[in-house]
C-alpha positions as CSV (number, residue, x, y, z in Angstrom):
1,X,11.1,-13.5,-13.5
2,X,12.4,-16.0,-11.0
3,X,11.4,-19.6,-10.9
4,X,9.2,-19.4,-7.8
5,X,8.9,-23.1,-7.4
6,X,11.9,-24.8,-7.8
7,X,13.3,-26.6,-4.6
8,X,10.5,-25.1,-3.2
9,X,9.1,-26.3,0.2
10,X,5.8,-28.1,0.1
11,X,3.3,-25.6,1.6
12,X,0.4,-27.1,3.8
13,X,-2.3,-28.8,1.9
14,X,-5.3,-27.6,0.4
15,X,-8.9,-28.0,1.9
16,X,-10.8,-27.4,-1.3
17,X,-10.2,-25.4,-3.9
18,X,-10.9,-22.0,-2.0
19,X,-8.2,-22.4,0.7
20,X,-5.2,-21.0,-0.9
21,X,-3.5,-19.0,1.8
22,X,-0.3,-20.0,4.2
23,X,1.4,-17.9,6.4
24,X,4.8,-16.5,5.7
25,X,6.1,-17.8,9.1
26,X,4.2,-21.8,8.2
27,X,0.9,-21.7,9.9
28,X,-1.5,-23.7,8.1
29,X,-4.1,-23.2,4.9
30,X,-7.5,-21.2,5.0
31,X,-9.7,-19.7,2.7
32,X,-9.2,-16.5,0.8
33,X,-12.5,-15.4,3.1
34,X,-10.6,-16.4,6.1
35,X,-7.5,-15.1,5.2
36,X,-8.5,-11.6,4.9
37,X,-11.1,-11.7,7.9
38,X,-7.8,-12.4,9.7
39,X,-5.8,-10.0,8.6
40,X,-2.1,-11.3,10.4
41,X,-2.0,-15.0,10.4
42,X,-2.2,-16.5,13.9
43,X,2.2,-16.9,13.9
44,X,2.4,-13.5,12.9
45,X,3.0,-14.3,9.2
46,X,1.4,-12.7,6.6
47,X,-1.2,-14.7,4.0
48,X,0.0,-15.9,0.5
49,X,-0.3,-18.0,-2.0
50,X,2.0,-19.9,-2.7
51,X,0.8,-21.3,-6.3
52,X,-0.2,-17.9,-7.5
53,X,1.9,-18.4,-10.6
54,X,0.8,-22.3,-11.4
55,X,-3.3,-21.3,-11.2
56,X,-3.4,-20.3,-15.0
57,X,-5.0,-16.4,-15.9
58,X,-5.9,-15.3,-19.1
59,X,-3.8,-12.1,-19.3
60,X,-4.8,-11.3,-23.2
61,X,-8.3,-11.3,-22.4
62,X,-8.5,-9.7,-18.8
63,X,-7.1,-6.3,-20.7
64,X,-9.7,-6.3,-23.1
65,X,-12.4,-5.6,-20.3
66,X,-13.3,-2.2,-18.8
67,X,-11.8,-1.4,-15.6
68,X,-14.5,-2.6,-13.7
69,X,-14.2,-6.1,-15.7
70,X,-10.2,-5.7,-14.8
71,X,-11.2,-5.5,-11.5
72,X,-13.4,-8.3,-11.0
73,X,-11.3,-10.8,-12.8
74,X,-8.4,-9.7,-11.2
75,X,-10.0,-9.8,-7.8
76,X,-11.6,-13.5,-8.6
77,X,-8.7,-15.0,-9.5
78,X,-6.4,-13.7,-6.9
79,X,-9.6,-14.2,-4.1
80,X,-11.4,-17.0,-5.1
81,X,-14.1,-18.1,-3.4
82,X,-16.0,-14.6,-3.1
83,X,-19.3,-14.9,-4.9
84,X,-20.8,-11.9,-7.1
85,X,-17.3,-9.9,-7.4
86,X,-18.7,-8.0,-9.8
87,X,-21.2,-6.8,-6.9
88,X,-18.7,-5.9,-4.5
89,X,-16.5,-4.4,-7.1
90,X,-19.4,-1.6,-8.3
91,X,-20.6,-1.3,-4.7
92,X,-16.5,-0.1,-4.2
93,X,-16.3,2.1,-7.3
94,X,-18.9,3.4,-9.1
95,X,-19.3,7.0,-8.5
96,X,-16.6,7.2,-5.8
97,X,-13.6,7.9,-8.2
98,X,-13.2,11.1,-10.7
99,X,-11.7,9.4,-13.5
100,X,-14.1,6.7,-15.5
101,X,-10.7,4.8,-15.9
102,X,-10.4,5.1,-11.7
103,X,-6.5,5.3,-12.3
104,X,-5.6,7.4,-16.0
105,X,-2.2,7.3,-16.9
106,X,-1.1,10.5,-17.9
107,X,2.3,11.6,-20.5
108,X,5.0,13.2,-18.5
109,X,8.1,14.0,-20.5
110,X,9.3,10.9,-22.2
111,X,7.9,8.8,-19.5
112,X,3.9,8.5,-17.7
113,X,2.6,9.0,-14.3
114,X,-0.5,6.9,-13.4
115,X,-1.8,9.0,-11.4
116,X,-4.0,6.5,-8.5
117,X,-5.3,9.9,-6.2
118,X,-8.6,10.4,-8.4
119,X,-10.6,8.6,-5.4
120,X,-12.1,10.2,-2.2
121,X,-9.4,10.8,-0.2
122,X,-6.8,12.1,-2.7
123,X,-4.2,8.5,-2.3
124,X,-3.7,5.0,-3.9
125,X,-4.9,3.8,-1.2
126,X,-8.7,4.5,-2.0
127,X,-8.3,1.8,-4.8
128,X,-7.5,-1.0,-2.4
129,X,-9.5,1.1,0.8
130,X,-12.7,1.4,-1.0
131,X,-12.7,-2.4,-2.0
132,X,-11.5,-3.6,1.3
133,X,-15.0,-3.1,3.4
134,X,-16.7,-4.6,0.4
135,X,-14.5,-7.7,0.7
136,X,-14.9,-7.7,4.3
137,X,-18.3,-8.0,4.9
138,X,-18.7,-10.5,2.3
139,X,-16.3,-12.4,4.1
140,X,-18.7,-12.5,7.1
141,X,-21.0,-14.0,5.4
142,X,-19.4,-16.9,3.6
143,X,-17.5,-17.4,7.0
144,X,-21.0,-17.6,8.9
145,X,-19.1,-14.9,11.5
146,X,-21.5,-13.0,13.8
147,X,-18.5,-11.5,15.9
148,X,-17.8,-7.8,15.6
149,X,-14.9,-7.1,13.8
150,X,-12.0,-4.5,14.5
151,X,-9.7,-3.1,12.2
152,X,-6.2,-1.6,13.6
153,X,-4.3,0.0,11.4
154,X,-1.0,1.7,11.8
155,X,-0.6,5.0,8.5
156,X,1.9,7.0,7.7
157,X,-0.5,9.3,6.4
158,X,-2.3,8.2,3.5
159,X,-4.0,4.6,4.7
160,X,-5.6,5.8,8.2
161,X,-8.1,8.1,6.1
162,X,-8.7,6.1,3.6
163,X,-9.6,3.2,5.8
164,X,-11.7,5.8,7.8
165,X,-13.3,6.9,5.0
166,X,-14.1,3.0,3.4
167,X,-15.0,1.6,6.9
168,X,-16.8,4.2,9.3
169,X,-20.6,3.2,10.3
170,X,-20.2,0.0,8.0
171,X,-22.3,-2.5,9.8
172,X,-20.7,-4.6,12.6
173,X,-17.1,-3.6,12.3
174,X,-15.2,-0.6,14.5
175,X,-11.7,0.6,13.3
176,X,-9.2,2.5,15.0
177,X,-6.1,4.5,13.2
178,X,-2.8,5.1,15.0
179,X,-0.5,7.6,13.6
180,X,2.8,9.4,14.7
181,X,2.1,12.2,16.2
182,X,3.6,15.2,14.0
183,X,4.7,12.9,11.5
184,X,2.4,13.6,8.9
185,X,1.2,16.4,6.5
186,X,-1.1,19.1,8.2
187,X,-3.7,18.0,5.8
188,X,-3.4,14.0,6.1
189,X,-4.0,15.1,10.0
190,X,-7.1,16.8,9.2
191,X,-8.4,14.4,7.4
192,X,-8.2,11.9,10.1
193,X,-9.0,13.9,12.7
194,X,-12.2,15.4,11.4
195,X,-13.3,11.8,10.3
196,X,-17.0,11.1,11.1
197,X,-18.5,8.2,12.6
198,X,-19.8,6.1,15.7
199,X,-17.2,3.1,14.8
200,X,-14.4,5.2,14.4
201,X,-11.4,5.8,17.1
202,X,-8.3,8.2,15.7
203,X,-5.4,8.3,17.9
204,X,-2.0,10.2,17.4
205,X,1.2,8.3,18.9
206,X,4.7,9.9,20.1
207,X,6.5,8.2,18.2
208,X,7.1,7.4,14.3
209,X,5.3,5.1,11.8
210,X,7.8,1.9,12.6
211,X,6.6,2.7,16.7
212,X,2.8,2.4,15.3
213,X,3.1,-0.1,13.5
214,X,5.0,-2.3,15.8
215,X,2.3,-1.8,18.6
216,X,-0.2,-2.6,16.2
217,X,1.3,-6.2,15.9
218,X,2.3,-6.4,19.5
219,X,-1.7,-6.5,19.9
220,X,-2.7,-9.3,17.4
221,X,0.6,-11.1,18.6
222,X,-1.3,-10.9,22.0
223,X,-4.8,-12.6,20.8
224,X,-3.3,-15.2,18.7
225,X,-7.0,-16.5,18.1
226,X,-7.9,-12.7,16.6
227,X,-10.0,-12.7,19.4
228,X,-10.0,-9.8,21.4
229,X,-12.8,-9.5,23.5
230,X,-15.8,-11.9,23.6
231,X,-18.0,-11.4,20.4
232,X,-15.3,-9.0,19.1
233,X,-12.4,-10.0,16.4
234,X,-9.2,-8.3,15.6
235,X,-8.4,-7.5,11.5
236,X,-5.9,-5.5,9.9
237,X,-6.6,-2.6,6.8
238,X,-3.3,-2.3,6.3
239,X,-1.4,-3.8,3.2
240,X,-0.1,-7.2,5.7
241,X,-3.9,-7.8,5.1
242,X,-4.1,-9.7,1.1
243,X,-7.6,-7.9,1.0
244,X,-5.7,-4.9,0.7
245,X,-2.6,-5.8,-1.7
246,X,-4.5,-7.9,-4.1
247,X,-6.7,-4.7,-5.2
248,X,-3.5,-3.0,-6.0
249,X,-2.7,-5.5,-8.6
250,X,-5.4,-4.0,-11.0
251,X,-4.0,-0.5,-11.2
252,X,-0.4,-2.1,-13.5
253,X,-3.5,-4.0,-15.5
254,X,-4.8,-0.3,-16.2
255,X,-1.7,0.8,-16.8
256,X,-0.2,-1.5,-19.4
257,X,-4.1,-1.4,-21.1
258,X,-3.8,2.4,-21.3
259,X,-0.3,1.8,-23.8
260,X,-1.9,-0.8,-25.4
261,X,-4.7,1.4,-26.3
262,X,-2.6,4.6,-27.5
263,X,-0.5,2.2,-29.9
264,X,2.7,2.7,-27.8
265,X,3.6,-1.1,-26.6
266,X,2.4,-4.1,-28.5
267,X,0.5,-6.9,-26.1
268,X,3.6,-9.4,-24.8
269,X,6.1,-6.2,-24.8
270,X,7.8,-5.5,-21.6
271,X,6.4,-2.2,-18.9
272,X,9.1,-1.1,-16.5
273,X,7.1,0.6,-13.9
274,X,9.1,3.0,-10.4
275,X,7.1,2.8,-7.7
276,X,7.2,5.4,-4.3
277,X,8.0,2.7,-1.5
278,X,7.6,2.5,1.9
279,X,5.8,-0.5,3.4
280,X,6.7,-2.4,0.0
281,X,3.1,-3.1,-0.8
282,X,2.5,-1.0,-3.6
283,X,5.5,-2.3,-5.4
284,X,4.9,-5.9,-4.3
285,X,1.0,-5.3,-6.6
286,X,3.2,-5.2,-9.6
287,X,5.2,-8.2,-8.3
288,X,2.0,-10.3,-8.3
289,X,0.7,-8.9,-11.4
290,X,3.7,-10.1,-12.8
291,X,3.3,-13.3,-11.6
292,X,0.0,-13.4,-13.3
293,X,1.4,-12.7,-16.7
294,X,1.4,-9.5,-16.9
295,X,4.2,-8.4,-18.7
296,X,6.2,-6.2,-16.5
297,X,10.2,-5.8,-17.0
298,X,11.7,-4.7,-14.0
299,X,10.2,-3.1,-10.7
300,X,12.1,0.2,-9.6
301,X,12.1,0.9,-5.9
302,X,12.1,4.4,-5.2
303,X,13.0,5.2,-1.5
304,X,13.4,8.6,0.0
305,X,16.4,9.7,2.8
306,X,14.6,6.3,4.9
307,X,16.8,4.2,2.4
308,X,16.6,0.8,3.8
309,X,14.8,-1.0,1.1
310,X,17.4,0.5,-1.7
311,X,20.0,-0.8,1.1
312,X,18.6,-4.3,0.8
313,X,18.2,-4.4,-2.6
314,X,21.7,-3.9,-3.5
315,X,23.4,-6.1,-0.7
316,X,20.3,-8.6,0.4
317,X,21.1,-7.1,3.9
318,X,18.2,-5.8,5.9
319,X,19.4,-3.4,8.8
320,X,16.8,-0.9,10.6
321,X,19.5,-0.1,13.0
322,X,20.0,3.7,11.4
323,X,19.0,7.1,11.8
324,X,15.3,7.7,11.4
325,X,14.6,10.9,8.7
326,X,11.3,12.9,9.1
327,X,11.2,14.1,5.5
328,X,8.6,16.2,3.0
329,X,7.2,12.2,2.1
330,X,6.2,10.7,5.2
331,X,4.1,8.2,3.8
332,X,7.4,6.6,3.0
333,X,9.1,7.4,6.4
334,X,9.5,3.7,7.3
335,X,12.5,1.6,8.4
336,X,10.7,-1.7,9.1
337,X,8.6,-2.9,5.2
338,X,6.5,-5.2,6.4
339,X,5.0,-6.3,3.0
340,X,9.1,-7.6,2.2
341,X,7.7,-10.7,4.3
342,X,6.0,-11.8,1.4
343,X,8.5,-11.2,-0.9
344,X,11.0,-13.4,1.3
345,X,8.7,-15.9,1.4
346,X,8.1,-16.3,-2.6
347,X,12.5,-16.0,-3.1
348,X,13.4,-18.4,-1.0
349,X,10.8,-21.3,-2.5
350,X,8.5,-21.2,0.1
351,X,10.5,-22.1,3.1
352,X,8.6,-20.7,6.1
353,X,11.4,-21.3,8.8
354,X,13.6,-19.6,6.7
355,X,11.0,-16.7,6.6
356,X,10.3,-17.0,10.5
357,X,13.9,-17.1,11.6
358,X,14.8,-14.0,9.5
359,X,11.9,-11.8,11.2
360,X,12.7,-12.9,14.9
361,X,16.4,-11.7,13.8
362,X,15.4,-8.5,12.8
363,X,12.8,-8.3,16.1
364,X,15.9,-9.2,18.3
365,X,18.8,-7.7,16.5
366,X,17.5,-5.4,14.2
367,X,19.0,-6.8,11.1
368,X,19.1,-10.4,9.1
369,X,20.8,-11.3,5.9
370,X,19.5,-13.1,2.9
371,X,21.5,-15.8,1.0
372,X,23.5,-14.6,-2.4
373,X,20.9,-16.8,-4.2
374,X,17.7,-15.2,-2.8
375,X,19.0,-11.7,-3.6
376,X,20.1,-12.9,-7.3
377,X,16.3,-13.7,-7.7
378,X,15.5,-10.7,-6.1
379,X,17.6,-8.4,-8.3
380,X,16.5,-10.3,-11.7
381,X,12.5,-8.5,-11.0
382,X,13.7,-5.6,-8.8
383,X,15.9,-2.4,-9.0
384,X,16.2,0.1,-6.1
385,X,17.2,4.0,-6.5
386,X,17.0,6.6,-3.7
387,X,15.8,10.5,-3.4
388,X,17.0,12.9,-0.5
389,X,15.6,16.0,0.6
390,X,17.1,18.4,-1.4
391,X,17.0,16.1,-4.7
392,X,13.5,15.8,-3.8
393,X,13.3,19.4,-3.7
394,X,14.9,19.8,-7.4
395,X,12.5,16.5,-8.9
396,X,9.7,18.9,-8.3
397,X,10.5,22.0,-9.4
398,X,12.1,20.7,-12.8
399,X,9.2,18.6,-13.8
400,X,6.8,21.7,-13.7
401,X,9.5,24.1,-15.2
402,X,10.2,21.8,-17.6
403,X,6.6,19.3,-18.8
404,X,4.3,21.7,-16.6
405,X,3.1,18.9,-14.3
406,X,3.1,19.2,-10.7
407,X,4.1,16.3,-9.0
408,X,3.2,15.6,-4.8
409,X,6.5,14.9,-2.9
410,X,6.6,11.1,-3.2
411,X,5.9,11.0,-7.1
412,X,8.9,13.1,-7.0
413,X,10.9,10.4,-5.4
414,X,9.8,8.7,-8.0
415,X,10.5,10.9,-10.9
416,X,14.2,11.2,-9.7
417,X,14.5,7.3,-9.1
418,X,13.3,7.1,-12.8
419,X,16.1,9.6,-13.8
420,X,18.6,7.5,-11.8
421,X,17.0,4.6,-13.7
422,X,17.2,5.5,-17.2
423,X,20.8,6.8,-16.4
424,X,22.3,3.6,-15.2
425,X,20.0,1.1,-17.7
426,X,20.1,1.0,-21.3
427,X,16.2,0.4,-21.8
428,X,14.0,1.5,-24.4
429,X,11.1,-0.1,-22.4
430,X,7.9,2.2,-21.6
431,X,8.6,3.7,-17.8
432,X,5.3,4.2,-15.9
433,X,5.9,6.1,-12.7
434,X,3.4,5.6,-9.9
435,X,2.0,8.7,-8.3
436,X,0.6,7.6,-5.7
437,X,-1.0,11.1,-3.9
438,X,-2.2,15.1,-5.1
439,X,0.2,17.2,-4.4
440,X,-2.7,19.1,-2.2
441,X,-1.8,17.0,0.6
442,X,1.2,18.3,0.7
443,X,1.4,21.9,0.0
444,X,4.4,23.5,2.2
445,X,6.4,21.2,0.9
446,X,5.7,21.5,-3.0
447,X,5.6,25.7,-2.7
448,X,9.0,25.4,-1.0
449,X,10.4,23.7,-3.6
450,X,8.9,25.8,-6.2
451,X,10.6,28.5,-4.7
452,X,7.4,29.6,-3.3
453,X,6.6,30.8,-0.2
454,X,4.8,28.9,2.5
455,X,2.7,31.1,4.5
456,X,-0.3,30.8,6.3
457,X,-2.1,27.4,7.1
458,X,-2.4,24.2,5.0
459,X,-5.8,25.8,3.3
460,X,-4.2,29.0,2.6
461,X,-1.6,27.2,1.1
462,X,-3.1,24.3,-1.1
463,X,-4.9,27.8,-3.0
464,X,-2.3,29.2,-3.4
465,X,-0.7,26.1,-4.8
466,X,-4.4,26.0,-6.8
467,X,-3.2,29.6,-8.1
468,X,0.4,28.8,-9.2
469,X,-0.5,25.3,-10.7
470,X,-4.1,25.8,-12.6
471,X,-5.2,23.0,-10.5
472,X,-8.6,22.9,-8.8
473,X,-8.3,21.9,-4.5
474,X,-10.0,18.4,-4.9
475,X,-12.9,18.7,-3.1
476,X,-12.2,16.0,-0.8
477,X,-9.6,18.5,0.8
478,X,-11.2,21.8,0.1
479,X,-13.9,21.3,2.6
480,X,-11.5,20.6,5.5
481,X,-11.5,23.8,6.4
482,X,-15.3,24.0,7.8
483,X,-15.0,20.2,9.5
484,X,-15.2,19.9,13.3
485,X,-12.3,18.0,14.7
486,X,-13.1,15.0,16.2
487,X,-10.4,13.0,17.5
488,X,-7.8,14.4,19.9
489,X,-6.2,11.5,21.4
490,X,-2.3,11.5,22.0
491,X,-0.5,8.0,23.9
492,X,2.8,7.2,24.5
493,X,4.1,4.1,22.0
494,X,4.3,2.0,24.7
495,X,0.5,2.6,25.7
496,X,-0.7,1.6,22.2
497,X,-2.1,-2.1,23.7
498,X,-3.8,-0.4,26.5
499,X,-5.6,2.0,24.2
500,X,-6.7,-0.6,22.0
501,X,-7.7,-2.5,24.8
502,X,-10.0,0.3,26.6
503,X,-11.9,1.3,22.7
504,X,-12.4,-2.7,22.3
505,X,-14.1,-2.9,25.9
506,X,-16.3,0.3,25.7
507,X,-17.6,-0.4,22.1
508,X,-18.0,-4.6,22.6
């Protein structure tokens, strides 16, 4: 693990002992309550912390709780500031999961799959999604803040309904979803667009993920205050927002607690743990977990065909000017990773400018290189392997053929990276892949590479996947079939501003 604090530059100073966040890009300190109210700092920097690692954490004794206790430590520690945790973390859980350990790691092979989809809308996001609106509204109220609040977010598929689902009708906040417009699963757009709700906008944009997200922070870029309207605040449920990474952090807890448990790793051994990646927030979780203590080993980034995080990885050279790949794992279809702000921010000791200069490069040139010693430190936590189509393809059909369990498109990307993995490292370390969706959200694509055919429509199609597999249709998806659709809206890219603009005057 890389020594995050030498010749590191001094970050603003602290209020009190609640305000702990800075932006990325240097604007100055507010409260963990502020920070995730916010969303996107003022600059357009993203909130950390830059003395996670020097605020001590009693690792030993957070994984002898229950998940729930996991949770609220976590959460505490890595928020504090927000009274009665424990509160907001039942209020997020409790019988809104499947599995009593919300995320059960589960023997695949020779390695394990934690499987994070048991929640209500089949993803990982429902464990940072369902915790998020909880956080929120407490926020409100230790911030005093009457305004209405409006979440944007930007999905490739699996966050728009899983914010839907944690935030529509709670009490004075609206959310709108933007995604690209046939550039997700048939069943991610169902879910979305059936979504009930009087707060809730859904609107599909022609154009891909990097297009949504880009308008999305072309709008808060344009209300610098957050303000958006009078009585009416802009917020973000996407992973740029630290209310939604630092629930993520639990799930390696869980994970590692799970081996301790079953008597395969002794407490202080090291986890390696390959991780689906497309906005880099999922894998950053494990990052910060690390730099609670935790002991993970190394951090495998698993990129499909969209291979521009394994790019940087390997060469510390970030360059979105490339092809773009529609593939069978859209969630992952990115070319701009936001969370890899962050990331930046923590390698290079904290220097903000350095962090600011590099993201106006890649706005204005589409590329910017790190120095040899910022990608050293990256390398000594992170490894990066990549899956294409057809490989993806193969990763599913020979981990049923060969364990019997079915795997979603990007847990194959996963499983493959984890082959590539073991391959090229001589490790005897406990690999814990992250799957981070049910393969029911993505049926066409699992049957074709079962060799199956794909007729009919995505209902027709996740029973017969139920048929072939022995799996029951979670029920979450199973009842898309009798919901009304909703939403219908299609924009241009370039109208994205406008839109938001319009929904923020009607519903203010």
């Amino acid at each position: 693990m890389f020594d995050l604090f030498k010749n590191r530059k001094e970050p603003p100073k602290k209020a009190d002992e609640n305000t702990v966040f800075v932006s990325t890009r240097g604007a100055g300190a507010v409260t963990a309550a502020e920070a995730v109210l916010r969303g996107l700092a003022p600059d357009g920097g993203l909130y950390a912390d830059p003395h996670i690692a020097e605020r001590p954490f009693d690792v030993e004794g957070c994984l002898a709780l229950s998940p729930m206790g996991q949770a609220e430590i976590i959460l505490s520690h890595l928020l504090p500031g927000f009274p009665d945790m424990d509160s907001l973390v039942t209020k997020a859980y409790v019988g809104r999961f499947s599995s009593p350990e919300l995320t059960p790691l589960v023997p695949v092979g020779d390695d394990y799959v934690l499987e994070l989809f048991h929640g209500p809308t089949a993803a990982f996001k429902d464990v940072a999604l369902c915790m998020l609106p909880q956080l929120m509204t407490a926020a409100r109220d230790l911030t005093g803040t009457e305004e209405k609040t409006v979440i944007l977010t930007a999905t490739s598929g699996d966050t728009g309904k899983a914010a839907l689902e944690g935030f529509h009708d709670v009490p004075g906040t609206g959310i709108i979803v933007f995604f690209p417009y046939q550039g997700v699963s048939k069943v991610q757009e169902m879910q979305m667009l059936t979504q009930e709700g009087q707060n809730v906008a859904v609107c599909a944009v022609r154009g891909n993920f990097d297009d949504c997200q880009s308008g999305v922070k072309a709008v808060f870029s344009s209300f610098p205050d957050g303000k958006a309207a009078p009585g009416v605040r802009l917020s973000s449920a996407n992973s740029i927002n630290i209310g939604r990474l630092a629930p993520q952090v639990v799930y390696y807890f869980l994970a590692y607690r799970s081996l301790l448990q079953r008597g395969k790793i002794r407490y202080g051994e090291a986890v390696d743990y390959v991780v689906p990646t497309g906005n880099f927030g999922d894998i950053l979780a494990g990052w910060y977990a690390k730099q609670l203590g935790l002991p993970v080993g190394r951090l495998i980034c698993a990129s499909n065909a969209n291979r521009v995080l394994t790019d940087f990885l390997e060469t510390g050279v970030y360059d979105r000017r490339r092809e773009f790949y529609k593939t069978s794992s859209p969630s992952m279809d990115i070319l701009v990773s936001s969370n890899l702000e962050r990331l930046l921010y923590y390698a290079n000791g904290c220097d903000a400018e350095s962090v600011k200069n590099n993201m106006l490069r890649l706005q204005s040139s589409g590329y910017y290189k790190i120095s040899a010693g910022e990608l050293r430190r990256i390398q000594e936590d992170f490894a990066a392997c990549c899956c294409d189509e057809k490989e993806t393809a193969v990763s599913i059909r020979r981990c049923f053929e060969e364990t019997g369990y079915l795997p979603d498109t990007h847990t194959a990307v996963a499983l493959h990276a984890a082959r590539q993995y073991r391959e090229k490292e001589e490790s005897d370390r406990p690999l814990v892949v992250l799957s981070t969706a049910s393969p029911f959200k993505f049926p066409a694509a699992v049957l074709a590479a079962l060799g199956e055919g794909s007729e009919g429509d995505a209902f027709e199609q996740m029973e017969k996947l139920a048929c072939i597999s022995g799996l029951p249709v979670p029920p979450a998806l199973a009842n898309l079939r009798e919901r009304e659709i909703r939403h219908t809206d299609v924009i241009e890219k370039t109208d994205i501003a406008a839109y938001v603009r319009e929904k923020v005057k009607n519903k203010s």
